[in-house]
N, C-alpha and C positions, 0 to 999 in steps of 0.2 A: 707835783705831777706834771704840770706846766713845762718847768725847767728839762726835768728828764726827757719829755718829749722834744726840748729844744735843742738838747744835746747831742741826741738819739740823730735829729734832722741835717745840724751841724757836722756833725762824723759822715753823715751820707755823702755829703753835699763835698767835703775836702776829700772823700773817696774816689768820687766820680772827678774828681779834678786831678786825683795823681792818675787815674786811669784813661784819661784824655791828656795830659803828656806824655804818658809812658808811651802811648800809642802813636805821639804825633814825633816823639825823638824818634821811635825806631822807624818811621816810615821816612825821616831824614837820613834816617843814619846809611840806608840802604843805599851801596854803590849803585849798582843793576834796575832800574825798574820794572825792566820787561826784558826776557832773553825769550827768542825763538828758534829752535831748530826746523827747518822746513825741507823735508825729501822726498825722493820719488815713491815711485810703488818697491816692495823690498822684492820682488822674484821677477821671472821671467828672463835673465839677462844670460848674453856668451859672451864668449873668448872677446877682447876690443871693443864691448860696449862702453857708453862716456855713462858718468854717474854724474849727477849735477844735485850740488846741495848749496843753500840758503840759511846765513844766519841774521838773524834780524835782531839789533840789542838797543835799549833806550838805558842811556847813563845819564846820570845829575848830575850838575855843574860841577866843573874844576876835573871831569873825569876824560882822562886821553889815552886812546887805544897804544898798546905798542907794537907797530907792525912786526916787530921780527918776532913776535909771540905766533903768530899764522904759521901754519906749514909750508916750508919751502917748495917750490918748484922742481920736477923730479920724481926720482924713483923712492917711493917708499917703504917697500918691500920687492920681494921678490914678482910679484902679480902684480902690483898696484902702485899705478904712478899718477900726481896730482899734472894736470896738463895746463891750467889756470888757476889765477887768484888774483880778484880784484875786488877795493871795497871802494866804498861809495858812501860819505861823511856828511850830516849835513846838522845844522843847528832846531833845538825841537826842545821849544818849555823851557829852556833854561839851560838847557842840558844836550849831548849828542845823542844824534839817531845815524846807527851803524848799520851798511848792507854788504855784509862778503859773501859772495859766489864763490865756490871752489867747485871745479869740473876734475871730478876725476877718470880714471881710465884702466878698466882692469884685465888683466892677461892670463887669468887663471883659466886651463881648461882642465876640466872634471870629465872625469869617467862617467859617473852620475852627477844629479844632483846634489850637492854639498851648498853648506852656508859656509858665508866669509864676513869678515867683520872690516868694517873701515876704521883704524885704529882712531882713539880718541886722542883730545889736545887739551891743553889750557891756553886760554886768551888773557893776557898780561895786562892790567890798568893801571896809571900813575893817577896817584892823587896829591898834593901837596905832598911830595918825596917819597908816597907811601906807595908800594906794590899790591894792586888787588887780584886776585886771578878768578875766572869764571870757567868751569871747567866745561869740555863739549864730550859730551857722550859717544861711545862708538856704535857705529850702526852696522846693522847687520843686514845679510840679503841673501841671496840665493843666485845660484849659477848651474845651469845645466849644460848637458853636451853638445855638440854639435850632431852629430850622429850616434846613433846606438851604438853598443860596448862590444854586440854580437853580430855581425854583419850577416844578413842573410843572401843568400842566394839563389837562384833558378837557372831554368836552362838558359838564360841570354846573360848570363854572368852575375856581375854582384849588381843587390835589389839595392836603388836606392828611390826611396821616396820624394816622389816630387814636390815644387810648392803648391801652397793651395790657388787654384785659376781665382784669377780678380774676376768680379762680381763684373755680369754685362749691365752696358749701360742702356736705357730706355732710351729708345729711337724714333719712337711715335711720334713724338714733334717733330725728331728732323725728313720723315718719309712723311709727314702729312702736310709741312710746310713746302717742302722738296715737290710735292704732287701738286699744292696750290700754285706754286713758280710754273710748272711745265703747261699746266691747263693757260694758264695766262699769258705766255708764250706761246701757247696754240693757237689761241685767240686771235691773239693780235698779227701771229705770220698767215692766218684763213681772212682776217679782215685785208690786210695789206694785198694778198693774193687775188679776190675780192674786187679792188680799188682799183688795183691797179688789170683786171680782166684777164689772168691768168687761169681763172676754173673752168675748166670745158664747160659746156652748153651754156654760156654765160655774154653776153656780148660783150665785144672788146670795148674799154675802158681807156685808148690810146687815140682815139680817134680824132678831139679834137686836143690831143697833148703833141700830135704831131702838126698840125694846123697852125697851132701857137707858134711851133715856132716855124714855119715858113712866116708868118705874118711878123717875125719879131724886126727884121733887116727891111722889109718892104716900103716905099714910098709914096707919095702918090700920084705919081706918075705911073705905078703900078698897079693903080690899083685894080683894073680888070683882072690881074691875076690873084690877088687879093679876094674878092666877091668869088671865082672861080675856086680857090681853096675850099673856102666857107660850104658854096653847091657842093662840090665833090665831098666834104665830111660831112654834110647831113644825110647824102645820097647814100654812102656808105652805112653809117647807122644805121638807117632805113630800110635799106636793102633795095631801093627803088628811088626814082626820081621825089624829090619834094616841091611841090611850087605852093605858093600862095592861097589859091582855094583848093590844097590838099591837105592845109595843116593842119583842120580838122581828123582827119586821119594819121596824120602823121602822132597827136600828141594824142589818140586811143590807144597808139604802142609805146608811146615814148611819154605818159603824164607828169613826169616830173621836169619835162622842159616848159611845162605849163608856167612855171616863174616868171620865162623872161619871155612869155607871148606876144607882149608889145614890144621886143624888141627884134621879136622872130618878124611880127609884122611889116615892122617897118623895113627889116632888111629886104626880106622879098620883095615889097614894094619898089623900094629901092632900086636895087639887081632889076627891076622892070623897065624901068624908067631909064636906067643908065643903058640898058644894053639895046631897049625896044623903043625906045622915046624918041622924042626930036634929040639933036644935034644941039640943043640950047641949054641943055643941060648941063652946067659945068660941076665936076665936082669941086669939091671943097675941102679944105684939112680936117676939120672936125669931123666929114664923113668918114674918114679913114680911120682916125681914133674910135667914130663907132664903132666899128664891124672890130676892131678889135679887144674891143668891152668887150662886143657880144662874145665872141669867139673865147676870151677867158671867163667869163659867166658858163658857157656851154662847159668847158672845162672845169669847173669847179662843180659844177653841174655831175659831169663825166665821173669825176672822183668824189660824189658820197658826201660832199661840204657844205654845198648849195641846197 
């Protein structure tokens, strides 16, 4: 009993061994590992559309495509001419990995709808002297007219159907960004406008930008005319004389010259002394640098900075 069961196990066992070469020759023995035909959609197409197909092939070793197996360049029938052909070879397991493209181009125009076939081929492989061939399938697809077979008509002549209008594009962003530029350009030409004292009822803003520049060339040997600039553009802001125990009053209209108060001070002071004092008073170069501080402080003052 023993025995037969050993025999019984023995026979199984050299089964599955001829059945695991049989299986491992023939998957040797296989030129082709993998063919892929790869194409477009098969309808929808007119008169001069291009048709583009993709063959993808993985060969085992020793296996060499023959290019003049591909279809030639040209008219292939009467409708149908290939416009390209190119492949593209590379090394893959042992073995080659193949990509041809062929672009074809077809000229058939139909009444109706009609299918057409793109004829099939064989792709030729050498192997040690030996010919293999893998053959390609022909495909088929479909072709409609260009216009209908019955032409209609109406009173403005013959109907012919327009395209379909392209889809509008969404312009929210560019009118809501387009709106944020113009506000902010508003902005800035009413501040500017502003600054510089162009808005009616607004005091002018120029008053001591003109001041500056008399004082730019001045000496000081000039300087009485210098101090006289200065009086005459605080007068004019003011609308009235300024002096010294006015300035009180003067910065209840004008508080943001309140900054350089000490410097308002001393000028008047100043202008007092040089114009009402003794005779012993000399000026000095630094004076004149001051009052020209002052005079561009006022101005910075003037234009919204200070």
């Amino acid at each position: 009993m023993t025995q037969a069961l050993q025999r019984i196990r023995l026979s199984v066992a050299w089964v599955m061994v001829v059945i695991l070469l049989a299986a491992c020759s023939g998957a040797s023995n296989q030129p082709i590992r993998d063919f892929q035909l790869q194409t477009p959609r098969p309808f929808g197409y007119v008169i001069g559309d291009t048709i583009r197909h993709r063959i993808l092939i993985e060969t085992r070793s020793g296996m060499a495509l023959e290019r003049s197996s591909l279809p030639a360049h040209g008219r292939l029938n009467r409708w149908l001419q290939l416009n390209d052909v190119s492949v593209t070879e590379q090394d893959s397991d042992g073995g080659k990995h193949y990509q041809i493209d062929l672009l074809y181009q077809q000229f058939y125009a139909p009444l109706e709808v009609k299918e057409l076939r793109i004829p099939a081929f064989n792709l030729r492989f050498q192997q040690h002297g030996q010919t293999l061939e893998q053959p390609v399938a022909a495909w088929a697809f479909t072709v409609a007219p260009l216009r209908e077979l019955v032409v209609r008509q109406d009173q403005h002549g013959e109907y012919m159907r327009p395209d379909q209008a392209p889809p509008m594009l969404d312009d929210q962003t560019i009118v809501m960004r387009m709106s944020i530029s113009l506000v902010i350009a508003l902005g800035i030409a009413l501040r500017l406008v502003w600054l510089y004292g162009y808005l009616p009822g607004l005091p002018q803003r120029r008053v001591f930008k003109r001041t500056q520049r008399k004082l730019q060339n001045i000496e000081l040997q000039q300087l009485p005319q210098a101090l006289s600039s200065m009086h005459a553009a605080f007068n004019i802001l003011h609308g009235k004389p300024v002096f010294l125990h006015r300035l009180a009053d003067f910065y209840q209209n004008h508080p943001e010259y309140r900054h350089v108060a000490d410097e308002l001070v001393w000028f008047f002071d100043y202008s007092n002394r040089y114009f009402f004092g003794d005779a012993s008073t000399m000026p000095q170069e630094n004076d004149l640098q001051k009052i020209k501080t002052l005079c561009l402080h006022c101005r910075e003052i003037e234009r919204g900075s200070r």
